[in-house]
C-alpha positions in Angstrom: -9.4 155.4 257.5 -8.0 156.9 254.1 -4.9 158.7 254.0 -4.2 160.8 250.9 -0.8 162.3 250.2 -0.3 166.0 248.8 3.1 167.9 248.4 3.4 170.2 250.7 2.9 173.0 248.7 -0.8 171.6 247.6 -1.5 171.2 250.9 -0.8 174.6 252.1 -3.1 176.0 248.7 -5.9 173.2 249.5 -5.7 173.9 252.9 -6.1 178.2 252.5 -9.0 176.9 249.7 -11.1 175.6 251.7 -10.9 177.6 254.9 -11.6 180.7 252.9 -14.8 178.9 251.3 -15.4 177.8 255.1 -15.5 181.8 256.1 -18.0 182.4 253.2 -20.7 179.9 254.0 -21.3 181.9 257.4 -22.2 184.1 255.1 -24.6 182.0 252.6 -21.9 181.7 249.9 -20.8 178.4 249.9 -22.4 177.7 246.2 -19.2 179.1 244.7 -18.0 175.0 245.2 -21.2 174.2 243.7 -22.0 171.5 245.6 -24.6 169.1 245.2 -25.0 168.0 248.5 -24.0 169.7 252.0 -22.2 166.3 252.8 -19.9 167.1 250.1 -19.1 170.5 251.6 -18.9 168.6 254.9 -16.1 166.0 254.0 -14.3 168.7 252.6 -13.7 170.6 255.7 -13.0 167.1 257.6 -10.1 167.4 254.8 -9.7 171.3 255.9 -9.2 169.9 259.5 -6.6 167.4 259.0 -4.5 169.8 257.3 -4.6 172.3 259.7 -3.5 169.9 262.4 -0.6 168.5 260.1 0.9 172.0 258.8 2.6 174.1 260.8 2.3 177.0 258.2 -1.1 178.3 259.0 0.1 179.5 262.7 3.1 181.3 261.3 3.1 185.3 261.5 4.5 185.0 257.6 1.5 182.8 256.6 0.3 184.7 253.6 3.7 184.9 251.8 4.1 181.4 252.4 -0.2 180.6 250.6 1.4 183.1 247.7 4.7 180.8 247.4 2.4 177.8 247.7 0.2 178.6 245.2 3.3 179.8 242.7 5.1 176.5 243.0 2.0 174.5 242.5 0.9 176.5 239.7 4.4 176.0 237.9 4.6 172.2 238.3 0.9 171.6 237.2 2.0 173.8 234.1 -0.3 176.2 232.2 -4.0 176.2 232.1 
């Protein structure tokens, strides 16, 4: 087994990534990843599942202000593009 270590805040960003990714391949849209084999998409959701179980932020009623904050503080401490 592998564990990988994110701040919290990366976790909560990766985590809303890839369960909105999740929701479009039910519709036949998962190319926006671009992947180059279903496998790939695969292990990624195995990593969408482990972070689900971990954080506790997906259950909260405040969820989405919490992604936005998430995706601010990540954004500021990876700098510009």
């Amino acid at each position: 087994m592998v564990s990988i270590q994110f701040e919290d805040d990366e976790a909560l960003v990766l985590c809303e990534f890839l369960a909105r990714h999740e929701e479009l391949d039910k519709h036949g849209a998962i190319a926006i990843l671009t992947p180059l084999d279903r496998s790939e998409v695969l292990a990624l959701w195995g990593v969408q599942r482990g972070l689900e179980q971990t954080l506790v932020a997906p259950l909260r009623s405040d969820y989405s202000s919490l992604v936005e904050a998430a995706r601010t503080s990540v954004r500021e401490r990876w700098g510009p593009e």
